[in-house]
C-alpha positions as CSV (number, residue, x, y, z in Angstrom):
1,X,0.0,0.0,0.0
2,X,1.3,3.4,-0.6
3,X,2.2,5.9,1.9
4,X,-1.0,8.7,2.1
5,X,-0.9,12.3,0.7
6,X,-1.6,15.2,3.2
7,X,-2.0,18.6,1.3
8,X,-1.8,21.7,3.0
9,X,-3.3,25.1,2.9
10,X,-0.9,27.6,4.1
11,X,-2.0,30.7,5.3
12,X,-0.9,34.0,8.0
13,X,-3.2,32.8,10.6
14,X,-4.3,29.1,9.9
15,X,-3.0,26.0,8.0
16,X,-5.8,23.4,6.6
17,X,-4.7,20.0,6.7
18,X,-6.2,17.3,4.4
19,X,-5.4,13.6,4.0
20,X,-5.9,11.3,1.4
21,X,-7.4,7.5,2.0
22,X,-5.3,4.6,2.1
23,X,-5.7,4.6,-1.5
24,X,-4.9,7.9,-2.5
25,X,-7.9,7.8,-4.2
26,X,-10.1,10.5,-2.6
27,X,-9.1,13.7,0.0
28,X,-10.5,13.8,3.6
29,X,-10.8,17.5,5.3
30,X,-8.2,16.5,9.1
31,X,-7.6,19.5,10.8
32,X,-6.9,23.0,11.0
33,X,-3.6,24.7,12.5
34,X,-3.5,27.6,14.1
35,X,-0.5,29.2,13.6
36,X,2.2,30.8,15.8
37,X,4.3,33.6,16.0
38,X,7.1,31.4,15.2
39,X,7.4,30.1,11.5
40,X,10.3,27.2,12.6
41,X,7.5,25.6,15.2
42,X,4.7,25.8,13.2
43,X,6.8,24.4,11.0
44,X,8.0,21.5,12.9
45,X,4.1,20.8,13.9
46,X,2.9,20.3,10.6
47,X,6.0,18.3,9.7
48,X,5.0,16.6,12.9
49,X,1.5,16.3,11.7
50,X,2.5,14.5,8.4
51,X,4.6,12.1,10.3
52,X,1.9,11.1,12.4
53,X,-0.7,10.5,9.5
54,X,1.8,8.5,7.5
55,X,2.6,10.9,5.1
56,X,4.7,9.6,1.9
57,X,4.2,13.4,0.4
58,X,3.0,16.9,1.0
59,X,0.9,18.8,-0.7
60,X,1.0,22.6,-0.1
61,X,-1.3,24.7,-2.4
62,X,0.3,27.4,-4.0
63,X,-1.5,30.7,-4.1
64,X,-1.6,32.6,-7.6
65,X,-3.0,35.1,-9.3
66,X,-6.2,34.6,-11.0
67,X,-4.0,35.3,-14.0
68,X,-1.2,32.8,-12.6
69,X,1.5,35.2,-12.1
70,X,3.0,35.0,-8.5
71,X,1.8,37.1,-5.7
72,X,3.5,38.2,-2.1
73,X,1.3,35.0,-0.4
74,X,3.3,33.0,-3.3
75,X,6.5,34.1,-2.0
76,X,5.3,33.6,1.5
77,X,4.1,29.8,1.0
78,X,7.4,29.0,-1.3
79,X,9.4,30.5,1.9
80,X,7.2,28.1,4.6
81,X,7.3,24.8,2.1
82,X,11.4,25.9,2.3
83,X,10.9,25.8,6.4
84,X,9.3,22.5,6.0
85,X,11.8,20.7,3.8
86,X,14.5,21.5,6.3
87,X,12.1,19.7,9.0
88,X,11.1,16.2,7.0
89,X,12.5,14.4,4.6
90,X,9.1,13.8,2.9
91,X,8.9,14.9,-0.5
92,X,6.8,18.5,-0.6
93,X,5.6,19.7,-4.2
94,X,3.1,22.3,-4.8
95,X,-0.3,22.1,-6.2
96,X,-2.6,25.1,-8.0
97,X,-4.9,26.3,-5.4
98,X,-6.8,29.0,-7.2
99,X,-10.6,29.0,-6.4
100,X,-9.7,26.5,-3.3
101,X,-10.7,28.8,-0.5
102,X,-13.5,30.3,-2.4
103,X,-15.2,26.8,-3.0
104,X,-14.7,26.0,0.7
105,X,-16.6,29.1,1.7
106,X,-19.2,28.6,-1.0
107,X,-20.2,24.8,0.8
108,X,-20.1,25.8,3.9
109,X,-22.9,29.0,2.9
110,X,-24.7,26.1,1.0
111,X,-24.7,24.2,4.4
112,X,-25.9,26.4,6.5
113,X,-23.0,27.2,8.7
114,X,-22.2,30.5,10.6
115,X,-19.9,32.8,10.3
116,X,-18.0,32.7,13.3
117,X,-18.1,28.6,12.9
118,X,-16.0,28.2,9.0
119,X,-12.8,29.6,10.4
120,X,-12.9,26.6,12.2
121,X,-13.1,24.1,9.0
122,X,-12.9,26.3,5.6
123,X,-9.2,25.6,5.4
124,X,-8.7,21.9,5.9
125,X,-11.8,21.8,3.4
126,X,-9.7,24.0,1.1
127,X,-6.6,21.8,1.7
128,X,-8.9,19.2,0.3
129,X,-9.9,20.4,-2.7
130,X,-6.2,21.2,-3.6
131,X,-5.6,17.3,-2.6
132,X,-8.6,16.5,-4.7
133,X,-7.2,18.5,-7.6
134,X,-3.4,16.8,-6.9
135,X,-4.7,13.1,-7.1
136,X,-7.2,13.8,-9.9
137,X,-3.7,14.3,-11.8
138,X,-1.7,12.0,-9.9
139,X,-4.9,8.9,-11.0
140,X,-5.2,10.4,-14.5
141,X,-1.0,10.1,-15.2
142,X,-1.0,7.1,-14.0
143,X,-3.6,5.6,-16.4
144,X,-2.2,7.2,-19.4
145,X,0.7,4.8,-18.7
């Protein structure tokens, strides 16, 4: 069986965290992070937190531009994924995660929920649909083989 994929969604306050099945078929909303003043621990958590779900990769979305230039949040999340590598040796790549957030917010409206509650769970639901998005690819290459 292969290792799972967690993806995550890296942000100033907050870090979704997503996990695929056994499989890496499908992406499960884990957790959400809450971040620190200190980018080496966070760090270390979520490298902590991959370890733990039997991470064989990592996932981070990568903020761009609606045009898909790079923006200062890119820059940001390349510097964190950097922070990460030097705390794991599990392979981190980056995944598109345009609309991610946005589609998140739009499901939780659609369900009803409050406000004050989608802090709480709009960005591990984001950090699925950027793992959603990854293994989509991920299946598809491997088919075409």
């Amino acid at each position: 069986m292969e290792k799972r994929i967690i993806a995550l969604d890296i942000g100033d306050k907050r870090v979704g965290v997503a996990v695929s099945d056994p499989f890496n078929t499908f992406a499960l909303p884990a957790e959400t992070y809450w971040r620190t003043k200190n980018a080496d621990a966070d760090a270390e958590a979520l490298a902590k937190i991959a370890r733990e779900k039997g991470a064989g990769r990592i996932v981070c979305g990568l903020p761009l531009n609606f045009d898909g230039s790079e923006s200062v949040q890119t820059e940001k999340t390349k510097r964190f994924a950097e922070k990460l590598r030097e705390k794991t040796d599990i392979e981190i790549v980056f995944e598109d995660e345009r609309f991610t957030t946005m589609e998140a917010e739009r499901v939780l409206i659609s369900g009803g929920v409050r406000r004050e509650n989608r802090k709480k769970t709009i960005d591990s639901i984001a950090a699925s649909y950027i793992l959603e998005g990854y293994l989509n690819r991920l299946n598809k290459s491997k088919k075409g083989d």
